[in-house]
N, C-alpha and C positions, 0 to 999 in steps of 0.2 A: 334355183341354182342358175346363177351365167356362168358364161362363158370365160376361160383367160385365154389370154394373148399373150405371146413371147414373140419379142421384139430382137433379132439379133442385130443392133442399133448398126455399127460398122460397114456390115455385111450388108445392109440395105442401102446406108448412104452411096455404098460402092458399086452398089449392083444398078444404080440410078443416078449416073452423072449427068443426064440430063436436069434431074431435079435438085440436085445437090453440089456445089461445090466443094470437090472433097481437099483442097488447098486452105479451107477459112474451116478447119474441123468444128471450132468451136459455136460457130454460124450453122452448119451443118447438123449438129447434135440439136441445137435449138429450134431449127425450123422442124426437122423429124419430131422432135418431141409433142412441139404445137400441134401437128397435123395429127397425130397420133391421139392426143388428146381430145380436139376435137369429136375425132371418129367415137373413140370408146364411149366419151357424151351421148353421141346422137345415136349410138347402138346398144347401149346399155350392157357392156363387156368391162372387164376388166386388163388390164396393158401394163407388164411390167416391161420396158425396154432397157436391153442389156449393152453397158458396154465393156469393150477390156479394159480393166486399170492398168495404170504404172506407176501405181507409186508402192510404198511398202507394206503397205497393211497387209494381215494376217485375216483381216475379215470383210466381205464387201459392205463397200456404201452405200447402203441406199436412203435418197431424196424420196422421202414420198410424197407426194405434188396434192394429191386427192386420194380418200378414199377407195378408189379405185385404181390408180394409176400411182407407178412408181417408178424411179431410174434407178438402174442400177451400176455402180461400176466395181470391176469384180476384183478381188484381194492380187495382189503380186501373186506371178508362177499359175495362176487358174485364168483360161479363155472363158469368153461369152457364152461357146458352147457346150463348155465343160459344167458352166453353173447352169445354164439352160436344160441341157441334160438332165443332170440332178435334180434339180425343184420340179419340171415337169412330171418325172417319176414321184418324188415325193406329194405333190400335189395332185394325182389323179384322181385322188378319191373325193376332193375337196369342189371340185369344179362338173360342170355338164359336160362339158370338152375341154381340154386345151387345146391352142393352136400354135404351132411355133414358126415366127414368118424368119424364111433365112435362104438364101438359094447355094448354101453349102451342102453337097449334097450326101455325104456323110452326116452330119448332123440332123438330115431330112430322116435318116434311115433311123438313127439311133432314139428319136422322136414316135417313129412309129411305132417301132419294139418297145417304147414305155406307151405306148394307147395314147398318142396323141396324134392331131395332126399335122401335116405338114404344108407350108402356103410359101410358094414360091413369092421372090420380091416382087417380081411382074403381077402376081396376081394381088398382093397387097397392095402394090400402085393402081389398078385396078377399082378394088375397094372405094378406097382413099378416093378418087375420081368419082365414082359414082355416089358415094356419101355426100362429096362436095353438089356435082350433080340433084340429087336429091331436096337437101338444104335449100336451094338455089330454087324450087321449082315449091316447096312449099314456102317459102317466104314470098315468092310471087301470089300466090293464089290467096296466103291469109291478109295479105298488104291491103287488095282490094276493100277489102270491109274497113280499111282502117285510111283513108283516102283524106289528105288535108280537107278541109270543107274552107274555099275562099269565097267571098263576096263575088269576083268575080265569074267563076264559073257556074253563080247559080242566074246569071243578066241574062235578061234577051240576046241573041245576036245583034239587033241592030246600036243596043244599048252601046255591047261592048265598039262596034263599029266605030259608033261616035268618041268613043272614050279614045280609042285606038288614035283615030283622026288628031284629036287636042293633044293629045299626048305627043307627036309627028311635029 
């Protein structure tokens, strides 16, 4: 059994203007979605990220991107946290934990009361950093083994010296 994630998509971009421009929405939904993606990759979780709709549907849309990950956007008259709410209760029995990242803090509360947890946006910026972090520190370490092999780095010094010289 993993883990899911619940993404309140909005509510993160907002709560992270550093990371987000929340003027290019649609720039903004893209880059969260990437990042988010990545993560659940490299942690083996599942990530549906929610946002509000506005158009008129009667039933949310959701893109499923991967097996694991999905966008949601949610039918007319129903918020992010309203459909968040609900499937996290309806999905408790289906998962190890859910998590719901959101720093509304009514929705934090109503998250708890269906058994789930709650991840402030800070702390999911957090994550997000240290995953990157992580990545970053083993592709350094496996890189080594995997090292161009040039002519020139296997010359004597002085070889290279002279070549250095002609080449000047």
């Amino acid at each position: 059994m993993r883990d899911l994630y619940f993404i309140d998509g909005y509510n993160i971009i907002f709560s992270m203007p550093d990371e987000f421009d929340s003027n290019e929405m649609e720039s903004a939904r893209k880059k969260l979605v990437e990042q988010l993606q990545d993560f659940g990759a490299h942690n083996d979780i599942e990530i549906i990220v929610v946002f509000d709709g506005q158009g008129k549907t009667k039933k949310p849309e959701v893109e499923q991107i991967s097996p694991r990950f999905a966008v949601v956007f949610t039918p007319a008259r129903m918020t992010a946290d309203t459909y968040i709410e609900s499937e996290s209760y309806r999905r408790r029995d289906e998962y190890r934990s859910i998590f719901v990242a959101t720093s509304d803090g009514a929705e934090q509360s109503v998250a708890l009361g269906n058994g789930a947890y709650r991840l402030a946006a800070a702390d999911l910026k957090r994550m997000l950093i240290r995953d990157k972090e992580n990545q970053a520190t083993f592709i350094t370490a496996h890189n080594r083994a995997n090292l161009r092999s040039e002519i020139g780095m296997n010359l004597p010094d002085e070889v290279q010296e002279k070549l250095d010289r002609l080449r000047k």
